[in-house]
N, CA, C and O of each residue as an XYZ file, in Angstrom:
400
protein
N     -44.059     -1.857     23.782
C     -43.511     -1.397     22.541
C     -42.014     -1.095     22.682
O     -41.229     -1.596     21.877
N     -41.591     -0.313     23.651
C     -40.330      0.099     24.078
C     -39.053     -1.365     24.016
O     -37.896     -1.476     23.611
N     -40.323     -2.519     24.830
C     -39.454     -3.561     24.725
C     -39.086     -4.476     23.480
O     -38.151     -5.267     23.360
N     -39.943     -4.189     22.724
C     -40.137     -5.110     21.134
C     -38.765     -3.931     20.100
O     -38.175     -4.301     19.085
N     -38.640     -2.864     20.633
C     -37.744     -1.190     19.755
C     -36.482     -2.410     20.352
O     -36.121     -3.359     19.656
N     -36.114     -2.217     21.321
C     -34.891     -2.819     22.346
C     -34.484     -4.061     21.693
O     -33.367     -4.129     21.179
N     -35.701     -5.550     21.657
C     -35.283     -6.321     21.492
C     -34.974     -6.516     19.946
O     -34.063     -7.340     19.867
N     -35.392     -6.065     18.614
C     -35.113     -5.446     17.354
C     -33.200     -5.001     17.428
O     -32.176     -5.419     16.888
N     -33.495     -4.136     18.242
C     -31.810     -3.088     18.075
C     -30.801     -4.254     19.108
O     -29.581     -4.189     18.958
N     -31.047     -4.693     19.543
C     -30.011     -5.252     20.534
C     -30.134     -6.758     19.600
O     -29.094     -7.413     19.675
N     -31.269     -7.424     18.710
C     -30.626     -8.397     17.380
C     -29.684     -7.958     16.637
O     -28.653     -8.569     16.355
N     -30.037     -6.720     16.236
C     -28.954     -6.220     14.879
C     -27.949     -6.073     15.673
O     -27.225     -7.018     15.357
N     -27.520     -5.604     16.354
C     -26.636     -5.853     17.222
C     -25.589     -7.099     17.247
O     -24.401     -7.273     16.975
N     -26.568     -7.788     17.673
C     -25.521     -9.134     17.955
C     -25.554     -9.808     16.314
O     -24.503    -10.422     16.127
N     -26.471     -9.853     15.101
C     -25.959    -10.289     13.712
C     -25.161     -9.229     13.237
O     -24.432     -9.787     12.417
N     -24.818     -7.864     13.262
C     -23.922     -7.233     12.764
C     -22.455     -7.661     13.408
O     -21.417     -7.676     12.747
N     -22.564     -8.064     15.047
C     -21.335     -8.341     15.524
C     -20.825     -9.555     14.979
O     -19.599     -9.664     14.955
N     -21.640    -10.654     14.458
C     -21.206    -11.733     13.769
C     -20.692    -11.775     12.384
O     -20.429    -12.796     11.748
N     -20.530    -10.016     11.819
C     -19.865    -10.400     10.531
C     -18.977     -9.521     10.808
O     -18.374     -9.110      9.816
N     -18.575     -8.938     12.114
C     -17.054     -8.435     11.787
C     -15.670     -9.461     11.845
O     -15.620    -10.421     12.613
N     -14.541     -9.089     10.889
C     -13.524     -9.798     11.049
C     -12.442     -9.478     11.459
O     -12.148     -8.364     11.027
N     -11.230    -10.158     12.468
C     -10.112     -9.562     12.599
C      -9.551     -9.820     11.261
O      -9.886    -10.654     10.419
N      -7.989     -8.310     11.235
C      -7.541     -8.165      9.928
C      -6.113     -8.128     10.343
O      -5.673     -7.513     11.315
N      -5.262     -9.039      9.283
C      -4.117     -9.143      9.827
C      -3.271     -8.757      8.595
O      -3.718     -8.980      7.470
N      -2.107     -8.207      8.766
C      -1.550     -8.052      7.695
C      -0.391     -8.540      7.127
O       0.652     -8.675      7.767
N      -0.562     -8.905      5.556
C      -0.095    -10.027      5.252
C       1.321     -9.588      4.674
O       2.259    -10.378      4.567
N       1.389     -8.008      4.248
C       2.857     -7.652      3.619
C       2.963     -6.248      4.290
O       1.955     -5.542      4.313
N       3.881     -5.900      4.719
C       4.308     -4.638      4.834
C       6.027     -4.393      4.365
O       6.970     -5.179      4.461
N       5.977     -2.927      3.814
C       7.181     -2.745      3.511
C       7.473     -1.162      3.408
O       6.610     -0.376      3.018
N       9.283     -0.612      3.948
C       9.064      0.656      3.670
C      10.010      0.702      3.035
O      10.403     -0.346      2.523
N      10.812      2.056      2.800
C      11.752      2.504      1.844
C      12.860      2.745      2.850
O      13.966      2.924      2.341
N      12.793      2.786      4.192
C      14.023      3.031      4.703
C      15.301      2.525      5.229
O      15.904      2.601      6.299
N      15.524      1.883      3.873
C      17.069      1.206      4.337
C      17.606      2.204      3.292
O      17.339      2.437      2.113
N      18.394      2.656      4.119
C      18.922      4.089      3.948
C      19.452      4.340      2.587
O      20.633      4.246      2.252
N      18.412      4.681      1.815
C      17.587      5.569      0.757
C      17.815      4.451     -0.385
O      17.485      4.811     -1.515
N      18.303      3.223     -0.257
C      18.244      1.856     -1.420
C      16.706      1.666     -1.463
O      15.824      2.214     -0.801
N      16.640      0.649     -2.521
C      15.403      0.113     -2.619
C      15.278     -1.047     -1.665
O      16.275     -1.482     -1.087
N      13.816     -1.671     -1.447
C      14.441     -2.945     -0.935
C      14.292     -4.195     -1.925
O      13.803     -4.419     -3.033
N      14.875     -4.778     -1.076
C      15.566     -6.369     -1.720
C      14.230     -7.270     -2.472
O      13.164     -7.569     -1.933
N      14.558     -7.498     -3.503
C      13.620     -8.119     -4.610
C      12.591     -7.382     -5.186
O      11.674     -7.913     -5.813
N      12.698     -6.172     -5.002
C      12.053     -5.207     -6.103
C      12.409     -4.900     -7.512
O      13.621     -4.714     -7.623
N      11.813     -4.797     -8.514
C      12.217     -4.557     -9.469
C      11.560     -3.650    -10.393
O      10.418     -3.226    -10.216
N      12.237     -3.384    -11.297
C      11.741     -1.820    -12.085
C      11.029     -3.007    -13.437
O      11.715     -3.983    -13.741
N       9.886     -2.819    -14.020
C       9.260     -3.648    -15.002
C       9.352     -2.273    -16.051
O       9.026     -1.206    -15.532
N       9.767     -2.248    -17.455
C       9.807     -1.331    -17.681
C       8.583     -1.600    -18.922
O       8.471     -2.647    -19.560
N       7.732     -0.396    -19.072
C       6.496     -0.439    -19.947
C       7.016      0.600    -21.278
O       7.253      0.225    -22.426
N       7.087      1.690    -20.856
C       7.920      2.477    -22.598
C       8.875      3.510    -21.396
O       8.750      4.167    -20.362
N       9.961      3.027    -22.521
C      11.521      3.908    -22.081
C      12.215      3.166    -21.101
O      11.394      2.302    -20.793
N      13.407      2.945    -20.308
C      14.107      2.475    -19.653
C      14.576      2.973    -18.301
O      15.583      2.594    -17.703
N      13.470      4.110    -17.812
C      13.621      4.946    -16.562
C      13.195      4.353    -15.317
O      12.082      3.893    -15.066
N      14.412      4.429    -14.413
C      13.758      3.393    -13.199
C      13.607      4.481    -12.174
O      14.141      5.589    -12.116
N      12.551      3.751    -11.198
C      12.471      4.156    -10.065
C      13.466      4.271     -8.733
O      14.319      3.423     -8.472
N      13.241      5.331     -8.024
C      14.223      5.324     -7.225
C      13.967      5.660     -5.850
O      12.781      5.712     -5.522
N      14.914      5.918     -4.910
C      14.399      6.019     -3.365
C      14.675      7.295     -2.907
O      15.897      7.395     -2.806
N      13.954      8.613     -2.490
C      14.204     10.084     -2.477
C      13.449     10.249     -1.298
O      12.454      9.636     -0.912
N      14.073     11.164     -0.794
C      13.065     11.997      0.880
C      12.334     12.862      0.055
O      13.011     13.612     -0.646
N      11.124     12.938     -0.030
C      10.253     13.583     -0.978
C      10.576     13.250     -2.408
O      11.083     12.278     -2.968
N      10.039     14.554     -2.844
C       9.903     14.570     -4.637
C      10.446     15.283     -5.550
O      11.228     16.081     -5.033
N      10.402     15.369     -6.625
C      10.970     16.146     -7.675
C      10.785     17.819     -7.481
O       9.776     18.487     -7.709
N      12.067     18.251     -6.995
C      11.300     19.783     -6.942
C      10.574     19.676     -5.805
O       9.392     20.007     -5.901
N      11.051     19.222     -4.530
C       9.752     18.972     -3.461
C       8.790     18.959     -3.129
O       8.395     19.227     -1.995
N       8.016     18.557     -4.297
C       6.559     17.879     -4.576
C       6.470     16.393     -5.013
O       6.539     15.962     -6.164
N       6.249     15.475     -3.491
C       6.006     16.244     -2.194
C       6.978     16.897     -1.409
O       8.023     16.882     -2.060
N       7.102     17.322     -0.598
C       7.680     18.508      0.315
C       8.606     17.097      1.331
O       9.693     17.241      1.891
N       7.975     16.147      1.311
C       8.378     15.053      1.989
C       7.744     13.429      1.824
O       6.844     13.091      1.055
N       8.391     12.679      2.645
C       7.859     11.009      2.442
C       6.639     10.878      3.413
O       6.996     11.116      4.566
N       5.092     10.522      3.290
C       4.129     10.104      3.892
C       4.437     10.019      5.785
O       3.980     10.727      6.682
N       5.323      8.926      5.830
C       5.597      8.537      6.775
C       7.067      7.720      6.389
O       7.449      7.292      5.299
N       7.690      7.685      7.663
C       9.394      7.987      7.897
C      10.329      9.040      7.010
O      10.180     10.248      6.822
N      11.489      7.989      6.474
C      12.287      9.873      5.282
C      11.911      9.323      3.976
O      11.175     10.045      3.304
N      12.158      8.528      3.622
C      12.194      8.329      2.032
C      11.212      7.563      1.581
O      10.737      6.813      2.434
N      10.567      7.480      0.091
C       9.696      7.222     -0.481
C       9.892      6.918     -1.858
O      10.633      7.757     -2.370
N       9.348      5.655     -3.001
C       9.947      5.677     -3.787
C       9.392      6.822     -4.776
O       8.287      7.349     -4.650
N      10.399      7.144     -5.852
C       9.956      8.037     -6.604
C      10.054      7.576     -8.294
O      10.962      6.828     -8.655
N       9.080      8.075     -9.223
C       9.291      7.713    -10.871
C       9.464      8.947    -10.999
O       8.424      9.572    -10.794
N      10.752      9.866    -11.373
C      10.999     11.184    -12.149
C      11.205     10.507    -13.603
O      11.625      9.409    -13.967
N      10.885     11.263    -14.042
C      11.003     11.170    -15.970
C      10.792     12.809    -16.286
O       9.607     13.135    -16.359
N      11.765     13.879    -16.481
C      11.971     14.829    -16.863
C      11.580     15.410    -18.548
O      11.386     16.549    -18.973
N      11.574     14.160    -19.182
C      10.925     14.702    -20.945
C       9.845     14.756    -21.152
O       9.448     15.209    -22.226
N       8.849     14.237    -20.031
C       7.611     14.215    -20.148
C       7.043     13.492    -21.997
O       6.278     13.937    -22.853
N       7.883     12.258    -21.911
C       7.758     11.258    -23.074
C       6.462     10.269    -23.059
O       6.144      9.645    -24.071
N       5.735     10.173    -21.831
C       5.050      9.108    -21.616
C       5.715      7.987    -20.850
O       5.169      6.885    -20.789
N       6.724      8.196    -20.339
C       7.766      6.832    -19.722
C       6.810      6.296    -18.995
O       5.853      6.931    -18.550
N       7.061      4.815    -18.795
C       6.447      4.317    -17.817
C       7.190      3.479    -17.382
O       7.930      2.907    -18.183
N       7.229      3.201    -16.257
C       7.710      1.468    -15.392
C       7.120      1.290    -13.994
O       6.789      2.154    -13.182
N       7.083      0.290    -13.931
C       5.918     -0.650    -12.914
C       7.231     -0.804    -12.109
O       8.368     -1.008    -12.534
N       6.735     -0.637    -10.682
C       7.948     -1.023     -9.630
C       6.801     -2.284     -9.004
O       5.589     -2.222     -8.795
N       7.977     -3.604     -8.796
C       6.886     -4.935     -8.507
C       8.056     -5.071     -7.676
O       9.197     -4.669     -7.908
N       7.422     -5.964     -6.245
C       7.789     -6.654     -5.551
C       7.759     -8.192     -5.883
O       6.981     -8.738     -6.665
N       8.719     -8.767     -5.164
C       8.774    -10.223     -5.174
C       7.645    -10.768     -5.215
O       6.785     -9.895     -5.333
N       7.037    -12.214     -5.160
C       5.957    -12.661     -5.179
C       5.515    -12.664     -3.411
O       6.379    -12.568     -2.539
N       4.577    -12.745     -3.219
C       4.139    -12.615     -1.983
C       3.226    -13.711     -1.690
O       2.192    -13.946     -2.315
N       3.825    -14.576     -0.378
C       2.970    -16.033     -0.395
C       2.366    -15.905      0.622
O       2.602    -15.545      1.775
N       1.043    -16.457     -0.300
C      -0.723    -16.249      0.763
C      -1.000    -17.515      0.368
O      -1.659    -17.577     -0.670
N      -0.627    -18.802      0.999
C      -1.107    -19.846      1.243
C      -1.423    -20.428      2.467
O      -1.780    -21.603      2.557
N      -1.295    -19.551      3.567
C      -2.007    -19.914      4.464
C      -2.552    -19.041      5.285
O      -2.527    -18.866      6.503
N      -3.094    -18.480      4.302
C      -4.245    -17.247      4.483
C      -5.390    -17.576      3.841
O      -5.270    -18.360      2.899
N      -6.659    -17.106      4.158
C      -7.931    -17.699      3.832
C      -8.552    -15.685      3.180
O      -8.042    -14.644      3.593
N      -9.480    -15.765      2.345
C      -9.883    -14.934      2.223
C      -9.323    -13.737      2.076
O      -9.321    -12.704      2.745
N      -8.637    -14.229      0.622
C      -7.479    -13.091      0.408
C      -7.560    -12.468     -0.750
O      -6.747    -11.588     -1.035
């Protein structure tokens, strides 16, 4: 019995090991070129004309600081109008990437 428990757990075993995948990453990007945005970003604006910007923390230091390294981007809008704008990066090419 012990051996039939074993040979059960040591299958799942080897079919669970057959669906893990390596993961590679296809974009990374930070904010620290010293406190600009980076290059081919753009502010999409949805209501009002308020853009985003690059700050070591936040409004009123909330947050207190940036996640990780100094700066982080930030949307302040002070009238509390509903502003909105979409910060988009360039297009990002995944054509020779599978399963994306």
């Amino acid at each position: 019995m012990k051996k039939l428990y074993f040979l059960l757990i040591f299958s799942c075993f080897l079919l669970l090991h057959g669906f893990t995948f390596a993961q590679t990453t296809i974009f990374q990007e930070d904010f620290e070129d010293g406190g600009s945005m980076p290059s081919g970003w753009t502010n999409v604006y949805v209501n009002s004309t308020v853009d985003w910007s690059v700050f070591s923390g936040g409004y009123s230091s909330y947050p207190a600081s940036a996640y990780a390294g100094s700066y982080n981007a930030l949307f302040y809008s002070g009238n509390y109008d509903g502003d909105k704008t979409k910060l988009v990066t360039s297009a990002i090419n995944l054509s020779g990437f599978s399963n994306t």
